[in-house]
PDB file of the backbone (N, CA, C, O) and the ligand in Angstrom, with CONECT records:
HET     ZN  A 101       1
ATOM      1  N   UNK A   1     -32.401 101.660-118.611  1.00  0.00           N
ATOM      2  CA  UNK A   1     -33.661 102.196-118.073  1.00  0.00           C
ATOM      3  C   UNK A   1     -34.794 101.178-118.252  1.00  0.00           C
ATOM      4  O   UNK A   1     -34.947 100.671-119.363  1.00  0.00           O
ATOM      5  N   UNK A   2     -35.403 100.926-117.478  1.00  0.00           N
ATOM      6  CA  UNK A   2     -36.469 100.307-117.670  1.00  0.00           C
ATOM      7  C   UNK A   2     -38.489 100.960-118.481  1.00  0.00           C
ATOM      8  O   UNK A   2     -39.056 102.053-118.493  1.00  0.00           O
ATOM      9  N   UNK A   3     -38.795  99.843-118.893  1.00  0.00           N
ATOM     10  CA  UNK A   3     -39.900 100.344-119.694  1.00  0.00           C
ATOM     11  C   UNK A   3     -41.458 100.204-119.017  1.00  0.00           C
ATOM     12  O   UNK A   3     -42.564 100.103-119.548  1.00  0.00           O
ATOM     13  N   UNK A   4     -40.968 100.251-117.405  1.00  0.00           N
ATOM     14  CA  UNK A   4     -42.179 100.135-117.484  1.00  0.00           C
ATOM     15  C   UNK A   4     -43.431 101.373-116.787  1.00  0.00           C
ATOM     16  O   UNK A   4     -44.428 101.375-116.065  1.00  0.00           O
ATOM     17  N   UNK A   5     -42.683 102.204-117.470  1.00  0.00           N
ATOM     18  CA  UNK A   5     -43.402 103.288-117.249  1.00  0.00           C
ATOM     19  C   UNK A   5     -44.591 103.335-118.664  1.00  0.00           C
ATOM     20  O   UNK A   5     -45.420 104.212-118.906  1.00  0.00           O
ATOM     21  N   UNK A   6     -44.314 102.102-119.409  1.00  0.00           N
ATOM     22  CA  UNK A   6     -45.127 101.988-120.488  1.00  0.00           C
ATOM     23  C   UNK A   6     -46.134 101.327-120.447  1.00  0.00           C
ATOM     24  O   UNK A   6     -46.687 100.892-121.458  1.00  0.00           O
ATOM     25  N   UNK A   7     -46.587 101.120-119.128  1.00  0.00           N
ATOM     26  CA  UNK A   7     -47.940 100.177-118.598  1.00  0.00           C
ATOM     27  C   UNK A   7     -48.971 101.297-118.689  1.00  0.00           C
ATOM     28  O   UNK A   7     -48.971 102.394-118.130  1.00  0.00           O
ATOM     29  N   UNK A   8     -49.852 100.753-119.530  1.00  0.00           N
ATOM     30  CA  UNK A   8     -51.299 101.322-119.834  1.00  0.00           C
ATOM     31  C   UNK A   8     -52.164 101.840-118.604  1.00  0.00           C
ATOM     32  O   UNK A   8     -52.975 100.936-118.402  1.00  0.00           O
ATOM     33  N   UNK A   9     -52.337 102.656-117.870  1.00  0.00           N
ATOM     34  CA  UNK A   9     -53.247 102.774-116.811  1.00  0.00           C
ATOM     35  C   UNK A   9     -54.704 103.157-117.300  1.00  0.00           C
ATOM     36  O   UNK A   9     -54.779 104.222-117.913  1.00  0.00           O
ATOM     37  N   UNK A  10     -55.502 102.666-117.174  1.00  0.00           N
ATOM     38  CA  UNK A  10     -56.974 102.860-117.443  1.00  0.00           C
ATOM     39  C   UNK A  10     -57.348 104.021-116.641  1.00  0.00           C
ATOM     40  O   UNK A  10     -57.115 103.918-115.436  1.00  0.00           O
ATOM     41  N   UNK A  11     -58.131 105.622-117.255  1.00  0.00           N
ATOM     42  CA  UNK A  11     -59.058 106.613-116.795  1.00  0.00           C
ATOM     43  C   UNK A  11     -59.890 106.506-115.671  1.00  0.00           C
ATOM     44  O   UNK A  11     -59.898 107.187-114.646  1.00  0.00           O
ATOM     45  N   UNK A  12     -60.727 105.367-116.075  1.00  0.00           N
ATOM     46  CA  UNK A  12     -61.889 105.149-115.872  1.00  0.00           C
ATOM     47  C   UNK A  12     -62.375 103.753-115.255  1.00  0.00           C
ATOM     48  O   UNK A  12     -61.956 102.745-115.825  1.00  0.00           O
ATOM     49  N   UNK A  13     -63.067 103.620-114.345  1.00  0.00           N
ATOM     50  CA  UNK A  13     -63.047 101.910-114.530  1.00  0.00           C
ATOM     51  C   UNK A  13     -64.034 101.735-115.207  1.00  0.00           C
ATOM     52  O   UNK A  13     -65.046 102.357-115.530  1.00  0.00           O
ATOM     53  N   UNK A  14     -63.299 100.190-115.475  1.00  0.00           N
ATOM     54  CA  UNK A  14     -64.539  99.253-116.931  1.00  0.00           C
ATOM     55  C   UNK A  14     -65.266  98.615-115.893  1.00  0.00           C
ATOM     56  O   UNK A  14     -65.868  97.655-116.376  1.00  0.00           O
ATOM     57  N   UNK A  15     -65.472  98.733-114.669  1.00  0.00           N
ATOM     58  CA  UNK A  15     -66.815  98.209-114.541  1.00  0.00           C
ATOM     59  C   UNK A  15     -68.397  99.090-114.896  1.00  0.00           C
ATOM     60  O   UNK A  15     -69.313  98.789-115.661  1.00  0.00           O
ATOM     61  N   UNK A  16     -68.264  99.944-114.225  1.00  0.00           N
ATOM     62  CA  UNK A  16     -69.041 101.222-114.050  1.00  0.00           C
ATOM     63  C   UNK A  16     -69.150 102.694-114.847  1.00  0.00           C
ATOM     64  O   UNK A  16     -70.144 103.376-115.098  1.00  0.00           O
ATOM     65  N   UNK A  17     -67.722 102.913-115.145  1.00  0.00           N
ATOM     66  CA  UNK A  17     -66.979 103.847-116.070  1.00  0.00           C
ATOM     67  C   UNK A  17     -67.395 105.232-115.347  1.00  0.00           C
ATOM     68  O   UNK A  17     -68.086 106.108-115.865  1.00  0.00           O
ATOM     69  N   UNK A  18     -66.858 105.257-114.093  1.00  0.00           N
ATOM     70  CA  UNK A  18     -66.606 106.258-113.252  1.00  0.00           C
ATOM     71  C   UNK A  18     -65.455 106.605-113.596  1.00  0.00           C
ATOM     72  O   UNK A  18     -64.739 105.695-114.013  1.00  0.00           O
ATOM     73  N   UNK A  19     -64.948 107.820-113.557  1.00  0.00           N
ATOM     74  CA  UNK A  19     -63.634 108.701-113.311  1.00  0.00           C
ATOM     75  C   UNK A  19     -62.714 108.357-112.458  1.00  0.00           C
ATOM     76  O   UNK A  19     -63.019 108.876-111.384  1.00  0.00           O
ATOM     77  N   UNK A  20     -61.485 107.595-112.332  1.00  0.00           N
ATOM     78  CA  UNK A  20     -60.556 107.692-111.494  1.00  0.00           C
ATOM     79  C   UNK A  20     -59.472 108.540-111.547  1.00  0.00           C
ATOM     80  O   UNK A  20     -58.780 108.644-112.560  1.00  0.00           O
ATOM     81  N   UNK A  21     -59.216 109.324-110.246  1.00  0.00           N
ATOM     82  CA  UNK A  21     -58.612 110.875-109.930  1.00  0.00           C
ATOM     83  C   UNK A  21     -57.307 110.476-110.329  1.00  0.00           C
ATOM     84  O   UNK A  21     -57.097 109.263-110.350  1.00  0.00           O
ATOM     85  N   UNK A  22     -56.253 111.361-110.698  1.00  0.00           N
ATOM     86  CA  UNK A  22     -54.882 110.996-111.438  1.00  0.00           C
ATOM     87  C   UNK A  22     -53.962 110.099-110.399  1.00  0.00           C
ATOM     88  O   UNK A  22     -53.181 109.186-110.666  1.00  0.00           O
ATOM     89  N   UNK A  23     -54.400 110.794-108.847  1.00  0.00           N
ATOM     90  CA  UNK A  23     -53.867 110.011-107.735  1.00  0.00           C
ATOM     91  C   UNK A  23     -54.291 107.980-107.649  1.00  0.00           C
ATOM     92  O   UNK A  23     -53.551 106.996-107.621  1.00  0.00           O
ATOM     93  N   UNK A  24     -55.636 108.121-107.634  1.00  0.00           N
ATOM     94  CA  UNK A  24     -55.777 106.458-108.021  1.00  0.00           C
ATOM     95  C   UNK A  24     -55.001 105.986-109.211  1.00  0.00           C
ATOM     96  O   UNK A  24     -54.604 104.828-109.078  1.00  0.00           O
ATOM     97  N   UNK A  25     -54.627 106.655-110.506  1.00  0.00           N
ATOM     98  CA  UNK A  25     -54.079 106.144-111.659  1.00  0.00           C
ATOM     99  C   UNK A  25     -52.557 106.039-111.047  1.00  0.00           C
ATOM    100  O   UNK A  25     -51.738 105.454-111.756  1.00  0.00           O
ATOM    101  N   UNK A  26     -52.200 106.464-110.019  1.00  0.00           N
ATOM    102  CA  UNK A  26     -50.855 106.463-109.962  1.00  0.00           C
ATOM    103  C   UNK A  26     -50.922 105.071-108.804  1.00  0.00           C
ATOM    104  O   UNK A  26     -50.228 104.072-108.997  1.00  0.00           O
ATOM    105  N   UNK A  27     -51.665 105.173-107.859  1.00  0.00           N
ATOM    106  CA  UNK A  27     -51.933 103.838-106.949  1.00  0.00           C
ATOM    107  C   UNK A  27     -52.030 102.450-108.210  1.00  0.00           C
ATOM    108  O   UNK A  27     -51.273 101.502-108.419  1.00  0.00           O
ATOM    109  N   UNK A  28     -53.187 102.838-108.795  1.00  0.00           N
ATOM    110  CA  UNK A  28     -53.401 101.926-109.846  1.00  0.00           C
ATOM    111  C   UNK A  28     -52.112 101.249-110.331  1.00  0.00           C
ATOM    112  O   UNK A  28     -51.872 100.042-110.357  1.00  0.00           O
ATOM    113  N   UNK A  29     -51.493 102.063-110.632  1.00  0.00           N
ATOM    114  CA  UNK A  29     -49.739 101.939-111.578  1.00  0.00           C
ATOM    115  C   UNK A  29     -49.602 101.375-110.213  1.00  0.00           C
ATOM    116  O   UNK A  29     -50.358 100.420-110.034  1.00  0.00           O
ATOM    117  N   UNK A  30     -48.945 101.652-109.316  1.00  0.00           N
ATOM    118  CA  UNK A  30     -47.946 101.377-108.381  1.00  0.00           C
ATOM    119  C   UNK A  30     -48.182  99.559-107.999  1.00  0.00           C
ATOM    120  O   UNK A  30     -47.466  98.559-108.049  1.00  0.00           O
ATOM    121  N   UNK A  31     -49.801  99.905-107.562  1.00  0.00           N
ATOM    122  CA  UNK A  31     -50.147  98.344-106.810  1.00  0.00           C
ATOM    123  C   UNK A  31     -50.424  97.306-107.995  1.00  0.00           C
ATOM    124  O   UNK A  31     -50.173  96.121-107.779  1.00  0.00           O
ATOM    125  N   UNK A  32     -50.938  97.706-109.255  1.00  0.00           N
ATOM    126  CA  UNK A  32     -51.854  96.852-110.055  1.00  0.00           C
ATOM    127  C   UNK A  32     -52.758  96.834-109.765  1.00  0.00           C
ATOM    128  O   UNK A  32     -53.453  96.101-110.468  1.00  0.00           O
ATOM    129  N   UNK A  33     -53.340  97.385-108.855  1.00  0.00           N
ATOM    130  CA  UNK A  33     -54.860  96.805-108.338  1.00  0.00           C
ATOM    131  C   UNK A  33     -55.565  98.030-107.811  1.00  0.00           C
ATOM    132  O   UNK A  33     -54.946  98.978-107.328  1.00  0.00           O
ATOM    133  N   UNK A  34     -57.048  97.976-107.931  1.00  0.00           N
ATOM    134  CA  UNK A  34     -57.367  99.493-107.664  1.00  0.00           C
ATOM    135  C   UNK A  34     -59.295  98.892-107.445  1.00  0.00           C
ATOM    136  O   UNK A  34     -60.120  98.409-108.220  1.00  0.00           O
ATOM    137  N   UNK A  35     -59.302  99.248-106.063  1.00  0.00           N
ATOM    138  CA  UNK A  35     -60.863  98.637-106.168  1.00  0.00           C
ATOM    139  C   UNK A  35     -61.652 100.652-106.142  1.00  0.00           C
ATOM    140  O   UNK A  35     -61.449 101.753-105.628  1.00  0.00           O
ATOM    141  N   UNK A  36     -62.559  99.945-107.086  1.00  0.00           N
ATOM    142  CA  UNK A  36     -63.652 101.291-107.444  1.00  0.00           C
ATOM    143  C   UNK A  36     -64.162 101.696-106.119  1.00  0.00           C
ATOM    144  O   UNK A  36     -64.148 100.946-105.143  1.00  0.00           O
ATOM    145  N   UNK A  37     -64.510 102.631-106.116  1.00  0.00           N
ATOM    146  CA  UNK A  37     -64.692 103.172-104.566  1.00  0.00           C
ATOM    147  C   UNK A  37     -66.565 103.603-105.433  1.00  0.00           C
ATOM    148  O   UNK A  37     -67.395 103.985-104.608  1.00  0.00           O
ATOM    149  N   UNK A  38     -66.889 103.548-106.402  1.00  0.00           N
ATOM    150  CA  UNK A  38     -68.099 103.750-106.816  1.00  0.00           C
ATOM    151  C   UNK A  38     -68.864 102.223-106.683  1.00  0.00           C
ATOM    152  O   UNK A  38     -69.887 101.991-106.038  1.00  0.00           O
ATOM    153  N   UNK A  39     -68.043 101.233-107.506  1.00  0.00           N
ATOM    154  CA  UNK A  39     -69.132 100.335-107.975  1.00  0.00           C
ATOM    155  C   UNK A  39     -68.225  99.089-106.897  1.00  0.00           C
ATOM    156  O   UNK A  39     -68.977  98.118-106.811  1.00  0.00           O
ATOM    157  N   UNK A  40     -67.256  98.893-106.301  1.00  0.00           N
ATOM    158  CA  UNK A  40     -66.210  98.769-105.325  1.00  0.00           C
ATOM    159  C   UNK A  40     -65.949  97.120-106.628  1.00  0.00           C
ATOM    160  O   UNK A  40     -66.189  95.931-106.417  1.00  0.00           O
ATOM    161  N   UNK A  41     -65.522  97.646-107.580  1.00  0.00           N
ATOM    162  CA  UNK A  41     -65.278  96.804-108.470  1.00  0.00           C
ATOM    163  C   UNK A  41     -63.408  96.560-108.454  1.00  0.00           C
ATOM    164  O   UNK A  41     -62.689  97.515-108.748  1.00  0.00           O
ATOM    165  N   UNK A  42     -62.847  95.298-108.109  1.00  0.00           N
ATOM    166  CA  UNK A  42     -61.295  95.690-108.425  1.00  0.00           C
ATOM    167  C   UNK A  42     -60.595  95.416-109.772  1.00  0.00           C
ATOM    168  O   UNK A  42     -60.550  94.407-110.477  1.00  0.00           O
ATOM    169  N   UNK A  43     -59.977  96.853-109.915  1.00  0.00           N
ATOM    170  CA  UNK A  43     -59.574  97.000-111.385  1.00  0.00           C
ATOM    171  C   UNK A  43     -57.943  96.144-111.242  1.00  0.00           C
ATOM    172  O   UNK A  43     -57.107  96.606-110.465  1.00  0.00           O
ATOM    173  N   UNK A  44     -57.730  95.269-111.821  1.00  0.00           N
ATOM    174  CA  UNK A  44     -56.380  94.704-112.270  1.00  0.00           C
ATOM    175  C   UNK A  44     -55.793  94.830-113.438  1.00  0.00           C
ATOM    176  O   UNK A  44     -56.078  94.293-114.509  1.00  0.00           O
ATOM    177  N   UNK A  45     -54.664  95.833-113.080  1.00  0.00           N
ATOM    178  CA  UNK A  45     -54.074  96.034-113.961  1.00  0.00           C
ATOM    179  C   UNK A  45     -53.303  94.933-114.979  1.00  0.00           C
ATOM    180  O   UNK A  45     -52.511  94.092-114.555  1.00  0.00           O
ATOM    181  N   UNK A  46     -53.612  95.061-116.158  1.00  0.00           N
ATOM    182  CA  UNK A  46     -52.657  94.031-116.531  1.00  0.00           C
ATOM    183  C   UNK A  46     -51.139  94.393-116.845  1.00  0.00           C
ATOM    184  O   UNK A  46     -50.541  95.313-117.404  1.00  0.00           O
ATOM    185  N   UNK A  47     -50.769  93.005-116.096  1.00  0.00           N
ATOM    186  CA  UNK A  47     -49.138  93.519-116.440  1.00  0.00           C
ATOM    187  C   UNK A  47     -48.574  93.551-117.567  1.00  0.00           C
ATOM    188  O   UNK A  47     -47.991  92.507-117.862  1.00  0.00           O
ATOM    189  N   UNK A  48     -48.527  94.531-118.447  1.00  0.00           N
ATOM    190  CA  UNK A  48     -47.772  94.783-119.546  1.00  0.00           C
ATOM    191  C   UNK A  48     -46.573  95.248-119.251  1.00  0.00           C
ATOM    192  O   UNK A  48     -46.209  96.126-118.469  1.00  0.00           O
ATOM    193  N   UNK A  49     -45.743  94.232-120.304  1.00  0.00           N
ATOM    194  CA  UNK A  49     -44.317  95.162-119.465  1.00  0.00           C
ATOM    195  C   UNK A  49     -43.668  94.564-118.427  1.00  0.00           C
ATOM    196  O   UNK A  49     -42.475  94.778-118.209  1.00  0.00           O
ATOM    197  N   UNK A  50     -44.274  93.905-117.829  1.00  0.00           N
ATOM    198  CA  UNK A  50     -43.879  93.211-116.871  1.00  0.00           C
ATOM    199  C   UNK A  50     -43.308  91.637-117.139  1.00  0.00           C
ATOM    200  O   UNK A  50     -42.962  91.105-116.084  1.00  0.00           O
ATOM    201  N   UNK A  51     -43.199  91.081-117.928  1.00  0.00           N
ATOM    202  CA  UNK A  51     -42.544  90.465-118.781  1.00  0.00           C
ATOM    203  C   UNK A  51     -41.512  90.965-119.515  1.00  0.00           C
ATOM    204  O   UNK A  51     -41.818  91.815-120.351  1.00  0.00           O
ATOM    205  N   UNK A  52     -40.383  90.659-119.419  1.00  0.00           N
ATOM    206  CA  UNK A  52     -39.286  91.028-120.277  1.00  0.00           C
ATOM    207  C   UNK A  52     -39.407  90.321-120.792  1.00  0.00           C
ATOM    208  O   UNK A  52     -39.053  89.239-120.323  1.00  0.00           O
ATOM    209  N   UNK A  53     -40.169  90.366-122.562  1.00  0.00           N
ATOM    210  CA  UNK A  53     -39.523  89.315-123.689  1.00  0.00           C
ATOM    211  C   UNK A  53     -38.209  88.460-124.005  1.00  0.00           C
ATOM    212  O   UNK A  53     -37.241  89.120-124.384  1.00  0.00           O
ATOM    213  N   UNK A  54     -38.097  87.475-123.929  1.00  0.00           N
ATOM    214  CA  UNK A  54     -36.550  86.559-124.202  1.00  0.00           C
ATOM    215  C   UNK A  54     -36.326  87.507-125.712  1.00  0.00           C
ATOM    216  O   UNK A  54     -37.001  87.569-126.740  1.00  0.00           O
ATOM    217  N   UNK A  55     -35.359  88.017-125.385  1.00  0.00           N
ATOM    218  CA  UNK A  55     -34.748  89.061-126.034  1.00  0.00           C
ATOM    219  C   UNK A  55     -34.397  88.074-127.837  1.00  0.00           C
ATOM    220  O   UNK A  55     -33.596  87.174-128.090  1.00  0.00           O
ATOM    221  N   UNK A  56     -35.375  88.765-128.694  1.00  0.00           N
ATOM    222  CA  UNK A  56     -34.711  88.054-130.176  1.00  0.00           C
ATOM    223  C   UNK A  56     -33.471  88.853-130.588  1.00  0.00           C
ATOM    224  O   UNK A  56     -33.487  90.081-130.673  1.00  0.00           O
ATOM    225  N   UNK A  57     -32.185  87.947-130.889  1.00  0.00           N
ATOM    226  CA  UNK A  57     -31.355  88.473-131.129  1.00  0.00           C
ATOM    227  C   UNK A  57     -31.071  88.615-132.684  1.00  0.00           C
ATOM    228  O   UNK A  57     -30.310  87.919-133.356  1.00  0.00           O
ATOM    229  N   UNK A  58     -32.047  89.933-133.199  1.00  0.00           N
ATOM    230  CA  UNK A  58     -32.012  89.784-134.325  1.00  0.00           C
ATOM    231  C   UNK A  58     -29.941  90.941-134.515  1.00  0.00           C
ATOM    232  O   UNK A  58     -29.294  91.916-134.133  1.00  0.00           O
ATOM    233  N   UNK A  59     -29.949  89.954-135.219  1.00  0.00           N
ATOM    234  CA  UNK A  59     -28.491  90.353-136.134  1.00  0.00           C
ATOM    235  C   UNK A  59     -28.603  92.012-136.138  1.00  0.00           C
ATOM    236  O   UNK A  59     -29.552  92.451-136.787  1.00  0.00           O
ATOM    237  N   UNK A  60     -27.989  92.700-135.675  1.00  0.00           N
ATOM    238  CA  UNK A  60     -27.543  94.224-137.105  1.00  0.00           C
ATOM    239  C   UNK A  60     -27.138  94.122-137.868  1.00  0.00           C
ATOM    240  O   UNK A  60     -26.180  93.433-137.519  1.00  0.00           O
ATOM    241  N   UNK A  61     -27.003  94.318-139.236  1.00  0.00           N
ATOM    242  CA  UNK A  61     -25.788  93.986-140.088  1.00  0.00           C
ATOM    243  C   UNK A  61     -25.023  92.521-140.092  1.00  0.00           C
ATOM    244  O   UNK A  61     -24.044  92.337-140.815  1.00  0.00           O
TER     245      UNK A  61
HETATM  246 ZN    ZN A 101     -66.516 101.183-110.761  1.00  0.00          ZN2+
END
């Protein structure tokens, strides 16, 4: 399964700190990118997650 349903989506934008509706948070997620329709600021998501770490192969046992 993949993790990247573990990308942070921001509420609100940090330009202005208007309310974005759960539907933009899901655009937001989808595109990365989300221009404010208040302050028409574009929010970029950062890709977290979107990097698969070079896997440390720490030992078990
Ligand atoms: Zn804004």
């Amino acid at each position: 399964m993949s993790d990247q349903l573990n990308i942070k989506v921001p509420d609100s934008c940090p330009h202005c700190g208007h309310k974005l509706t759960p539907w933009q948070q899901v655009l937001l997620k989808v595109d990365k990118a989300l221009v404010c329709k208040n302050c028409w600021y574009r929010i970029i998501l950062e890709d977290v997650g979107e990097q698969n770490k070079t896997d440390k192969k720490d030992s078990e046992k």
